[in-house]
Structures are given as C-alpha cells and as structure tokens.
C-alpha positions in Angstrom: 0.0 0.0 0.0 2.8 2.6 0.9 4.3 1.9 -2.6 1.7 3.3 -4.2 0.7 5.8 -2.4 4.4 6.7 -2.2 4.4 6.7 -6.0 1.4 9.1 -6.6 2.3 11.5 -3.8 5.8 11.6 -5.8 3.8 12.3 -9.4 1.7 14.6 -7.2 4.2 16.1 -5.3 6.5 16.4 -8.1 9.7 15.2 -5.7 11.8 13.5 -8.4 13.1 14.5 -11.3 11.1 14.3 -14.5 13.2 11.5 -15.9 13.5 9.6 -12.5 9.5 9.8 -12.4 9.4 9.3 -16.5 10.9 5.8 -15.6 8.4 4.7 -12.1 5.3 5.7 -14.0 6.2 3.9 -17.6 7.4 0.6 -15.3 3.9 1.3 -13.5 1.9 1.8 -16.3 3.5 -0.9 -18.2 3.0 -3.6 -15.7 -0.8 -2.1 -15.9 -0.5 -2.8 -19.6 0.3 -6.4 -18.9 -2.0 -7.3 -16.0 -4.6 -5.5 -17.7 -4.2 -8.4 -21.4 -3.8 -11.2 -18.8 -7.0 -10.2 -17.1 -9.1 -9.8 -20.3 -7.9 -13.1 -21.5 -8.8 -14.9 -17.9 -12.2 -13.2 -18.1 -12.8 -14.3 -21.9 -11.8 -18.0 -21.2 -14.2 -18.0 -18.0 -17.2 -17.4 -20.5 -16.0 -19.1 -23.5 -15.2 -22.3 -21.2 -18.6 -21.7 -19.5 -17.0 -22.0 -15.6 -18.6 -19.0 -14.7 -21.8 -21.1 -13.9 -19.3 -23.1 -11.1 -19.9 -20.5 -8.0 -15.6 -21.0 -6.8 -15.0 -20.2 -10.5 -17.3 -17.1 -9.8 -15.4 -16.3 -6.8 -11.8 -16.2 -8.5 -13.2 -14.1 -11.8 -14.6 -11.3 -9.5 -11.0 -11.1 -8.5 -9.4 -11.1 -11.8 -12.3 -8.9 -12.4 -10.8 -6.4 -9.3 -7.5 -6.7 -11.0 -8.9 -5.6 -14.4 -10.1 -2.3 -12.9 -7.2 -2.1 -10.8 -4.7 -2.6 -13.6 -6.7 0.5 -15.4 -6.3 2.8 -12.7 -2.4 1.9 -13.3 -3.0 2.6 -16.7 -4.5 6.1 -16.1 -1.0 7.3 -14.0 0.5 7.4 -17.4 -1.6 10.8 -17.6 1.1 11.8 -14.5 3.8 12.2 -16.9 3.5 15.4 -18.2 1.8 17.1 -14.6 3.1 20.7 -13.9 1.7 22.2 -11.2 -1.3 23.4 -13.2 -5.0 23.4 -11.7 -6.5 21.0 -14.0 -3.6 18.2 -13.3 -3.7 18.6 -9.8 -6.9 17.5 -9.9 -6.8 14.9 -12.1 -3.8 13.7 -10.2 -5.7 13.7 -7.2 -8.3 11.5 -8.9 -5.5 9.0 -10.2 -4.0 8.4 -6.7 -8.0 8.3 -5.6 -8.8 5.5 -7.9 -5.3 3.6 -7.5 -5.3 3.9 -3.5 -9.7 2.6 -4.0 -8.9 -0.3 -6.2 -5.6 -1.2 -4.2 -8.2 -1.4 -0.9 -11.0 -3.2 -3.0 -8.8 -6.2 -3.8 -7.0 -6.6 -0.6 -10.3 -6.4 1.0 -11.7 -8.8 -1.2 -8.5 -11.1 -0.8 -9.2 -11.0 3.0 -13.0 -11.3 2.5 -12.5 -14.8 0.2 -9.7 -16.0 2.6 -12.2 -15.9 5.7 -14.6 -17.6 3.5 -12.6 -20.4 2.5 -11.0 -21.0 5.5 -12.7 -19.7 8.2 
C-alpha cells in the first residue's frame, strides 16, 4: 500500500526529477499494460469455457475482475507524466491516486473477504 501511495504523492508532489519519475510511471503503467491483457484473457476463457456457472469459478473471476479495474487505474498514471503544477492536473492527479489507493483497498479487501470464506 505505501508503494503506491508513495508513487502518486511523488507524481503529485513532483519530488523526483522528471526523468527519475518518467521511468516509475512507464514501469507502473507498463505492468498495468500487462495485468490489464492477462486479465481480459482470464475473463474471456471464463465465459468461452462456460465456468462461470461453477460459484468458486465465480469467486476467483470477480478477483481477476478487481485486478482488471485495478490494472486500469495503473494505466491512467500514465496521464502523470506530463503534470506541472497546473489546476487542471492537480486534480486529475488527485483522482489517479484516488482510484489507485480505491482499487488497491477493494482487492485486498476482497482477498481477506474470500480467505475468511474459504478458510474460516
């Protein structure tokens, strides 16, 4: 959790220099990138393998599901690149590290929630 709100106070914050922060946000964003394929192809073989009708199957693609949204969010600090200072990316900033800190709780939450389940 502190890693990533570490890394959008930086983009925020503007602490690093812009090649230093060039470098966290394309290695952010690309790892987004990739989660984001591998989740769309999980989701598609759910439904075109017809396991979505098992309810653990269920269970594991609302995950991959939580993934997909977060791995957008990741996505979305590539906007970060090019912030200034200005008023308009301030804010959107602020709603990048919103959404990325949101999704980061969702699926940790959700992690806990199915392990209590499961185990418990």
């Amino acid at each position: 959790v502190n890693v990533y709100r570490s890394i959008t106070a930086m983009a925020c914050n503007n602490t690093f220099t812009q090649e230093q922060k060039n470098h966290i946000l394309m290695a952010l964003s690309g790892t987004g990138l990739v989660s984001f394929i591998m989740c769309v192809i999980t989701v598609s073989l759910v439904f075109w393998l017809r396991l979505h009708k098992h309810f653990i199957y269920r269970l594991a693609m609302y995950q991959v599901i939580s993934s997909l949204f977060f791995s957008i969010a990741e996505i979305l600090s590539l906007t970060l690149l090019n912030y200034n200072g200005d008023t308009f990316d301030q804010i959107s900033c602020k709603i990048d590290a919103f959404l990325i800190e949101y999704l980061l709780w969702v699926k940790l939450l959700f992690t806990i929630c199915l392990s209590f389940h499961f185990f418990g």
